[in-house]
C-alpha positions as CSV (number, residue, x, y, z in Angstrom):
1,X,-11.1,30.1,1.1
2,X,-9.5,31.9,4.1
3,X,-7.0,34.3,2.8
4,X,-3.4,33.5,4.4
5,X,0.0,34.7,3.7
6,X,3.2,33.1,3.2
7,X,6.3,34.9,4.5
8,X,8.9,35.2,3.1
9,X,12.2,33.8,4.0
10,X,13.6,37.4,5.5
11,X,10.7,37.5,7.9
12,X,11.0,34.8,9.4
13,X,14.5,33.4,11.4
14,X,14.9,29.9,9.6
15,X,15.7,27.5,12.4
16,X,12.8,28.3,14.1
17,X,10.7,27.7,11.0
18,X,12.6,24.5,10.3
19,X,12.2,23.8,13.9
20,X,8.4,24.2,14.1
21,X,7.8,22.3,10.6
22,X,9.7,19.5,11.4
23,X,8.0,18.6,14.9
24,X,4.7,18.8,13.0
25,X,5.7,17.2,9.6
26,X,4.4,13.2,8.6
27,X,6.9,10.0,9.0
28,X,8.3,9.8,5.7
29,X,8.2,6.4,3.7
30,X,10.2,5.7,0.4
31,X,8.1,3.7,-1.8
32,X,9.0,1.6,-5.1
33,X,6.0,0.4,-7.4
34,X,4.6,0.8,-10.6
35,X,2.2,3.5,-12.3
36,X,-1.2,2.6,-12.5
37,X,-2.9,4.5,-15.1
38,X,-6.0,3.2,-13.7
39,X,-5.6,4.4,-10.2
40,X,-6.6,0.9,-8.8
41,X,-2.9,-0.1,-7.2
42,X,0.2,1.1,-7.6
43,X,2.0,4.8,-6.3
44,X,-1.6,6.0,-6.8
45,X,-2.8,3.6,-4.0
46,X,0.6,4.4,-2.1
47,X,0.2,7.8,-2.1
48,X,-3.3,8.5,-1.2
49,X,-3.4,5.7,1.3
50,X,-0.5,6.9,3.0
51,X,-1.7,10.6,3.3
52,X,-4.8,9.1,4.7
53,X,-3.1,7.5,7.9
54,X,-0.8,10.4,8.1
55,X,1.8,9.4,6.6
56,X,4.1,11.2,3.4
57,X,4.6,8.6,0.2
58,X,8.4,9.4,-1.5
59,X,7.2,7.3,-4.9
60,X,9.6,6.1,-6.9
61,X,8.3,4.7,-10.4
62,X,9.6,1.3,-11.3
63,X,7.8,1.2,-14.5
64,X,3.9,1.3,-15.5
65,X,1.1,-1.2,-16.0
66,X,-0.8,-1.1,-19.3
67,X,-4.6,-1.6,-18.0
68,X,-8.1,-0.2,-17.5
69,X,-10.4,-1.1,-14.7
70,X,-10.9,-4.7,-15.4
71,X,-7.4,-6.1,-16.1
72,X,-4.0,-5.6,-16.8
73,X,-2.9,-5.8,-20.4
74,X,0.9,-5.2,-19.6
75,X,4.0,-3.8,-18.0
76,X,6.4,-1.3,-18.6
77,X,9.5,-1.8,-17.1
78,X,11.7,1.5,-15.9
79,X,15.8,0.9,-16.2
80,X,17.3,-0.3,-12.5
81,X,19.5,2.6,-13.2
82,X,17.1,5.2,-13.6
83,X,15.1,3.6,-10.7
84,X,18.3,3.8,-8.7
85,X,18.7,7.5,-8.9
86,X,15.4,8.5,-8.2
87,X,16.0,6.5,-4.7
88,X,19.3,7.7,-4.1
89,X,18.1,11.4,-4.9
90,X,15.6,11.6,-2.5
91,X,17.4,9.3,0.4
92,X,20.6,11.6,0.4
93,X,17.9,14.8,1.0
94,X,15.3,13.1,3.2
95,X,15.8,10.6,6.3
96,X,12.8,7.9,5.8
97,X,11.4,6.0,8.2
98,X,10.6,3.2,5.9
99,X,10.7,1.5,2.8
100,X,7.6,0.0,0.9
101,X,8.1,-2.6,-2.0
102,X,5.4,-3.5,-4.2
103,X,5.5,-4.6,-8.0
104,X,8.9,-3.4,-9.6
105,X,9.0,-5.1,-12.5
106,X,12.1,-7.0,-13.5
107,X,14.8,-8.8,-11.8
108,X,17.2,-6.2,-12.5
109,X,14.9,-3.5,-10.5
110,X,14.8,-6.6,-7.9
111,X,18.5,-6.1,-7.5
112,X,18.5,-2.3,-7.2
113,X,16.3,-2.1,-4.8
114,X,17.3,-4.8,-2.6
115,X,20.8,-3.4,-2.5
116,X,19.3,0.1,-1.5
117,X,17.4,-1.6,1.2
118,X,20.8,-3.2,2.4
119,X,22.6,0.0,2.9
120,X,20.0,1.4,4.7
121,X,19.4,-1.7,7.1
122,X,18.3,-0.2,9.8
123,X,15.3,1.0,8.1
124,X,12.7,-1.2,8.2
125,X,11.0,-2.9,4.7
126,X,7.4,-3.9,4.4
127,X,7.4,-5.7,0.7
128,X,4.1,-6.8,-1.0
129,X,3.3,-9.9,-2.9
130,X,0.6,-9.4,-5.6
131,X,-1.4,-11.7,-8.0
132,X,1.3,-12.2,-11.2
133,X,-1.6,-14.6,-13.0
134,X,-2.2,-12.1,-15.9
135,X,2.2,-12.1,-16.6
136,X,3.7,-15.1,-18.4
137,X,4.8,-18.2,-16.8
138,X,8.4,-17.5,-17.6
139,X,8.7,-13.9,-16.1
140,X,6.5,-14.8,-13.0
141,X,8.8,-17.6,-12.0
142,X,11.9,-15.5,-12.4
143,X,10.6,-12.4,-10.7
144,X,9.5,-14.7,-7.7
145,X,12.8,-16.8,-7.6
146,X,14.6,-13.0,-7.7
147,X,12.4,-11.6,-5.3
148,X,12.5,-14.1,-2.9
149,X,16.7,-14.6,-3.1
150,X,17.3,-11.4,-2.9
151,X,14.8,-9.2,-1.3
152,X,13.4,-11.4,1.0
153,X,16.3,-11.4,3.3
154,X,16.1,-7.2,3.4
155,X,12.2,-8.0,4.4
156,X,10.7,-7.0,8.0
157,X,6.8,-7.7,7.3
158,X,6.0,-9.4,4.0
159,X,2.5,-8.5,2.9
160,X,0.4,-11.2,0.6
161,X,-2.8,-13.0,0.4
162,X,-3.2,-16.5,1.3
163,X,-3.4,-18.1,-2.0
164,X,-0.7,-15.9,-3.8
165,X,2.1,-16.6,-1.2
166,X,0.9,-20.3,-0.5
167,X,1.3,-20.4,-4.4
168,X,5.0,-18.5,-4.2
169,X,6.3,-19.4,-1.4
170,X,5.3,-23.5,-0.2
171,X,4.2,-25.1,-4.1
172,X,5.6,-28.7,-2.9
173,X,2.3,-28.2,0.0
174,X,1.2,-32.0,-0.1
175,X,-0.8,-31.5,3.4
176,X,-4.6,-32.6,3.7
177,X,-5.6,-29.0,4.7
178,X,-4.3,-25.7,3.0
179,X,-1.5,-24.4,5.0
180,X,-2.0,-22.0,7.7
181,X,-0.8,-18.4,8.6
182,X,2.4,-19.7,10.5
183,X,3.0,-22.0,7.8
184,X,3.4,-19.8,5.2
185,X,4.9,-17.2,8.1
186,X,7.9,-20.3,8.5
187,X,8.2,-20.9,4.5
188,X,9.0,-16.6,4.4
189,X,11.5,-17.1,7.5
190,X,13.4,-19.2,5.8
191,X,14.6,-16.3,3.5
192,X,15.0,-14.2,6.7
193,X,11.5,-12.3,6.8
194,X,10.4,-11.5,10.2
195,X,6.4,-10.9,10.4
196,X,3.9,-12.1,7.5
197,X,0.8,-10.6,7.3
198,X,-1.7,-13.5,5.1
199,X,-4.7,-11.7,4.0
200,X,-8.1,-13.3,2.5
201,X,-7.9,-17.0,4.5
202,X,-10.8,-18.2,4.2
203,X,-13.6,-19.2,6.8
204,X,-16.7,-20.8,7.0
205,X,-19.5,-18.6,5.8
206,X,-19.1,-15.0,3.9
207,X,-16.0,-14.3,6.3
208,X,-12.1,-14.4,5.3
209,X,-9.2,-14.4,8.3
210,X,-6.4,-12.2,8.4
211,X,-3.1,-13.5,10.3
212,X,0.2,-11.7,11.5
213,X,2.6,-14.4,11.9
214,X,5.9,-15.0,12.7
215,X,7.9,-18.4,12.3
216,X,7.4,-19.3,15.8
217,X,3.8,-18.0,16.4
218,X,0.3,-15.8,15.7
219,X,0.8,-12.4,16.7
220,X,-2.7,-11.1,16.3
221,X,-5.5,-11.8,13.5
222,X,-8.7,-10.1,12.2
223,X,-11.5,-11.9,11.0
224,X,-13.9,-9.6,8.1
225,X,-16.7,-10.4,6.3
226,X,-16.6,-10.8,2.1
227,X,-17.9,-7.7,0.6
228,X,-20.0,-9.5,-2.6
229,X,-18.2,-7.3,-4.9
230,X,-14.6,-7.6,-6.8
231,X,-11.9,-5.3,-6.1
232,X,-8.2,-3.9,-7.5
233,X,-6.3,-2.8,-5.6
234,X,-6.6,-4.0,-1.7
235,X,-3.7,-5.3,-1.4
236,X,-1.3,-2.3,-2.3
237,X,-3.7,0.0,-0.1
238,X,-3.4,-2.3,2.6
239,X,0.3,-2.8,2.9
240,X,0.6,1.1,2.8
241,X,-1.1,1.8,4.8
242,X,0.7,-0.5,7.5
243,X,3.7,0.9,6.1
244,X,3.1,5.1,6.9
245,X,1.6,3.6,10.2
246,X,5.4,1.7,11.2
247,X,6.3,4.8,10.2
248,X,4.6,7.2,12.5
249,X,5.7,4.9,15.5
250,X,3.0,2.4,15.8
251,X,4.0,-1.1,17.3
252,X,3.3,-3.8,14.7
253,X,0.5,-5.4,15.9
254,X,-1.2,-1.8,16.9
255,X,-0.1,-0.6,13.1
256,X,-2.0,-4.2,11.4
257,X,-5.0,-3.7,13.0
258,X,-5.2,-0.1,12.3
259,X,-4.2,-0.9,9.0
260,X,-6.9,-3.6,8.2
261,X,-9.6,-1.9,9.8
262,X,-8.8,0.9,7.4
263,X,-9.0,-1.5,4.1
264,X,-12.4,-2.6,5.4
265,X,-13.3,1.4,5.4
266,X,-12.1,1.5,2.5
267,X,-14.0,-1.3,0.8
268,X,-17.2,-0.4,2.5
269,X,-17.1,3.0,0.4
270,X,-15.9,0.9,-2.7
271,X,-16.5,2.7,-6.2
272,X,-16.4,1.3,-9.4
273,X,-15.0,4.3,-12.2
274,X,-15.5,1.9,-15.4
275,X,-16.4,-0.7,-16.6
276,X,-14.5,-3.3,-14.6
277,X,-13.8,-3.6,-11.2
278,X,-14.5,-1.9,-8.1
279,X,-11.6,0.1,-6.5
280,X,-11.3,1.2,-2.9
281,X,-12.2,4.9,-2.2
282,X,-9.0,5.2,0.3
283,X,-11.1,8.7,0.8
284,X,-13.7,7.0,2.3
285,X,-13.0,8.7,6.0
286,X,-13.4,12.2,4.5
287,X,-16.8,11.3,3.2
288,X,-19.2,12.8,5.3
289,X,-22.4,11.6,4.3
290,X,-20.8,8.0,4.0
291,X,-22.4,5.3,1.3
292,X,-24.0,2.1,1.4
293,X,-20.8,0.1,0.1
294,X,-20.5,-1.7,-2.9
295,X,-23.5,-3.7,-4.3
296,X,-22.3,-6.5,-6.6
297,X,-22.5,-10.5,-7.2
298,X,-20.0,-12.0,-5.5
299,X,-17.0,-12.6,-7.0
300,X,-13.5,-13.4,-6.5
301,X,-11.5,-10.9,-4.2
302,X,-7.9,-9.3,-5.2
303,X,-4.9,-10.2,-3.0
304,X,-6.3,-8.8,0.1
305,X,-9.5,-9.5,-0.7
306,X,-11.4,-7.2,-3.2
307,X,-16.2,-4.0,-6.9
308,X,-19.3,-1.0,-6.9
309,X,-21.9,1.1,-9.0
310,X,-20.7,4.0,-10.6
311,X,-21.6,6.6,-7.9
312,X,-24.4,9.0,-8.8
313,X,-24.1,12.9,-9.2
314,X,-24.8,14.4,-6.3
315,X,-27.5,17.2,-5.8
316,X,-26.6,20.6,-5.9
317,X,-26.7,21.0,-2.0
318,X,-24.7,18.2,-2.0
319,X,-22.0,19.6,-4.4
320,X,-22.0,22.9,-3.2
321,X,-21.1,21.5,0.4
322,X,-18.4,19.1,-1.1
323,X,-16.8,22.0,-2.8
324,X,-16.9,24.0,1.1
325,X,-15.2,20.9,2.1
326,X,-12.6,20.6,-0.4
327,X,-12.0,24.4,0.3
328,X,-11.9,24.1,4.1
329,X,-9.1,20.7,3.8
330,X,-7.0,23.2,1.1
331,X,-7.2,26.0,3.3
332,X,-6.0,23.5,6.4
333,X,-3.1,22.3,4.1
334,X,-1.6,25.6,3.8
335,X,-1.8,26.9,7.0
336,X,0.1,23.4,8.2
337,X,2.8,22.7,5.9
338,X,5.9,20.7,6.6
339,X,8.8,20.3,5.4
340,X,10.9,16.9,5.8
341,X,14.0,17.2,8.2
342,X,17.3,17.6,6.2
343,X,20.6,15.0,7.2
């Protein structure tokens, strides 16, 4: 590793440090979710997903998920209070650009977080819908109900795959074909979302459709082919990804694509740690000697669509030039830090 030297704060006159770090730090997104002890979903796919796109995760843990690589066994909830000042510490120290919602856990964490949202309306909200099926009838239907009331209206781009929000948000559907993107995108304006992104339609052949919608029409769609593998964890890696890329500035339609072609990445370097399913490596960019993807029997995707062999040691050459790798990316790191801009 390069030697380098931190001054210290007499060396150095502080506005221009703040100055220079500022101008070269990532947008800032607060996120609320779960732990994942598995590192399928969760902050852990938050975190590493935004850093990937360039952005800088603020987690805030809403509780934990009891689970292993194969399914979830189940959840933890956090006290809304105690979820509530982890927010409102950060926000009164760091201005964020937006605000990321996946599972929190409880109606009461519901609440918190859609009356955060409301004082700070101006920041955008890009909420995720995932699968509930392994929670009990009783608590999905009230966290959906709750979610919907109240943190729908907060919502600018509402993040879900096709059969979960069909499911959640249009279960009276009583047409001859499964609704459509615009559908679903009218049954979320009703409670005052703007954009829906519907992940995993499907299409003839091994291919699935994904659709930004608004009520009135398509704003842009990408059509992927089905990796023959089953994945955690696509959905909460796609939706942060869209998320730190709002963030940094990107137009909505410019951030989905961006976003989507990134989850593909993603699932093409799919891994599987255990003995369930296959994860995306969100590292997959900074792999330089790439993989062949996951290599499974097709199976059932998660809710954006998601399985992999356990990847092989590598050779000594190999693992001598990943550690040179991890050095040079450390060693980059501390010569560029950044610190987020104070109120």
């Amino acid at each position: 590793m390069n030697s380098t030297t931190t001054p210290s704060p007499a060396d150095t006159p502080d506005d221009e440090d703040d100055s220079a770090l500022q101008d070269h730090g990532p947008a800032c997104m607060l996120v609320f979710n779960a732990n994942d002890c598995s590192g399928a979903g969760g902050l852990s796919a938050d975190i590493s997903a935004a850093a990937s796109v360039g952005g800088h995760a603020l987690p805030v843990v809403t509780g934990t998920y009891v689970r292993d690589s194969a399914r979830i066994f189940d959840h933890f909830a956090l006290d809304a209070e105690a979820v509530a000042e982890q927010a409102r510490a950060v926000l009164e120290d760091i201005p964020v650009q937006i605000i990321k919602v996946g599972f929190v856990g409880d109606t009461e964490t519901i609440a918190t977080v859609a009356g955060i949202a409301a004082d700070y309306e101006d920041t955008p909200v890009v909420a995720y819908m995932p699968d509930l099926s392994w929670w009990s009838n009783e608590r999905i239907e009230a966290y959906l109900d709750a979610f919907r009331d109240m943190l729908l209206p907060q919502t600018t781009v509402l993040v879900g795959n096709h059969s979960t929000l069909s499911r959640w948000l249009l279960p009276d559907w009583t047409g001859r074909k499964p609704p459509t993107a615009r559908d679903i995108a009218g049954a979320a304006g009703d409670s005052g979302v703007a954009y829906t992104l519907v992940t995993g339609i499907p299409l003839p052949g091994q291919f699935v459709d994904n659709v930004l919608a608004s009520p009135q029409t398509v704003v842009g769609s990408a059509k992927f082919e089905l990796f023959e593998a089953t994945f955690s964890g696509a959905g909460d890696t796609l939706s942060a990804a869209l998320a730190a890329l709002l963030a940094d500035g990107l137009d909505l339609a410019e951030a989905t694509s961006e976003a989507l072609q990134y989850l593909d990445q993603c699932l093409d370097g799919g891994f599987r740690p255990g003995m369930g399913q296959v994860l995306p490596d969100r590292l997959a960019w900074a792999d330089q000697d790439g993989d062949d993807g996951p290599e499974e029997e097709a199976g059932e995707a998660d809710d954006a669509g998601d399985g992999a062999d356990g990847l092989a040691l590598p050779e000594d050459a190999a693992a001598a030039e990943a550690v040179r790798e991890t050095r040079r990316l450390i060693d980059s790191s501390l010569r560029n830090p950044f610190r987020p801009p104070s109120h």
